[in-house]
C-alpha positions in Angstrom: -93.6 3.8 33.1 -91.3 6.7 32.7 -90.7 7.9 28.9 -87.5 9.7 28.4 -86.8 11.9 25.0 -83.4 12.8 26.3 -80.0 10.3 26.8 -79.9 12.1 29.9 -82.7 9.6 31.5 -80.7 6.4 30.7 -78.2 7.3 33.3 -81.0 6.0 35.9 -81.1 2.2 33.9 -79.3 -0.9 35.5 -76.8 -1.3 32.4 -77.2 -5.0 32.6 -81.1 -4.4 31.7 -82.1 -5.3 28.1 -85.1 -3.8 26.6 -88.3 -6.5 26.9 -89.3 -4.8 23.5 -89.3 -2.2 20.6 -92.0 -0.9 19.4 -91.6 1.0 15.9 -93.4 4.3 14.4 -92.7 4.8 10.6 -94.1 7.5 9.1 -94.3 8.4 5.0 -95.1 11.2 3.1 -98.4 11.1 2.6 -99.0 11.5 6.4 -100.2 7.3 7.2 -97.8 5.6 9.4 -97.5 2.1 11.0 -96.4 1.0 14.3 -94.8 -2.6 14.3 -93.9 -4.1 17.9 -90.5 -6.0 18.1 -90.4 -8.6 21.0 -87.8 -11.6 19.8 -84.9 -11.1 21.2 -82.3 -11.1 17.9 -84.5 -8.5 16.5 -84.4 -6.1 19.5 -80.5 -6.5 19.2 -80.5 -5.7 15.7 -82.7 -2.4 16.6 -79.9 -1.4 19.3 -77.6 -1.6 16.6 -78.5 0.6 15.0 -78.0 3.4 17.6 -74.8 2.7 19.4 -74.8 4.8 22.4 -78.2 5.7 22.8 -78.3 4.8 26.5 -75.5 7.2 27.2 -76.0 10.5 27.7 -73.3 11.2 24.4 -73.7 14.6 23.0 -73.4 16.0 19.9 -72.5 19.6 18.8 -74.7 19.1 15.4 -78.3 18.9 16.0 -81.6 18.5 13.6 -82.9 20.1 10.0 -84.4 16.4 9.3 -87.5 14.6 9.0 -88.2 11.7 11.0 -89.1 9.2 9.3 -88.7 7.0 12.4 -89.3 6.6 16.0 -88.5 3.8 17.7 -89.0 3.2 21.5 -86.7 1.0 23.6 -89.0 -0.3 26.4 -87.1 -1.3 29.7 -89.0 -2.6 32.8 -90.2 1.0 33.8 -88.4 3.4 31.0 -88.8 3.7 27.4 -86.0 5.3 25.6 -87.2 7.3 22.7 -84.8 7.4 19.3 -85.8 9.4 16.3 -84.4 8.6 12.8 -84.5 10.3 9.3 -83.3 6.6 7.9 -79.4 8.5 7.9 -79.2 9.9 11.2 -80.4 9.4 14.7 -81.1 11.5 17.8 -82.1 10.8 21.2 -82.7 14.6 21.7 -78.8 15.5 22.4 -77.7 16.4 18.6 -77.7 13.9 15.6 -75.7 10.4 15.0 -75.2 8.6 12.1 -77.4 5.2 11.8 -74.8 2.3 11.7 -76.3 -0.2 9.8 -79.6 -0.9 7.5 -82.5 0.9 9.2 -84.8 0.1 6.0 -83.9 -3.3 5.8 -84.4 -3.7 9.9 -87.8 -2.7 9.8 -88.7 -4.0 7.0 -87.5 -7.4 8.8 -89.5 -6.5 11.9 -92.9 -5.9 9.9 -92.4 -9.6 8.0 -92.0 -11.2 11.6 
């Protein structure tokens, strides 16, 4: 499987292709995290979302000076898209996006499964 940081590596996806699966790292202060797997289809659409454009290879001129508290992994047939997310903001390595939508409340729906 190839794992791309970068929009940049989306360009080589089939469009039409749908991820088979998210999986989801959240981290917290005091250093634990948890990793929650996504595989029902409503739920990975919800997770998509969240990040409109994150396939593209969209740029932005503002870039970083957050923490992630996020990471979440979009898991094609043989790429996984990587996202990273502060709860506010989003980047796929190519400058910073705002999240559209509940982040909290979508991962907090994908842990309750």
């Amino acid at each position: 499987m190839l794992f791309c940081t970068l929009a940049g590596c989306a360009s080589i996806l089939v469009y039409g292709d749908e991820p088979g699966s998210v999986t989801i790292i959240s981290y917290w202060r005091s250093g634990a995290g948890e990793v929650v797997r996504v595989v029902k289809p409503e739920q990975i659409a919800k997770c998509e979302a969240l990040f409109p454009g994150y396939r593209s290879t969209t740029s932005s001129e503002v870039a970083g000076g957050w923490v992630t508290k996020y990471e979440f992994f979009f898991n094609f047939q043989d790429v996984s898209l990587r996202v990273f997310s502060d709860g506010e903001n989003w980047s796929n390595g190519s400058g910073d996006f705002p999240v559209q939508g509940n982040i909290d409340e979508v991962v907090l729906q994908a842990r309750s499964r």
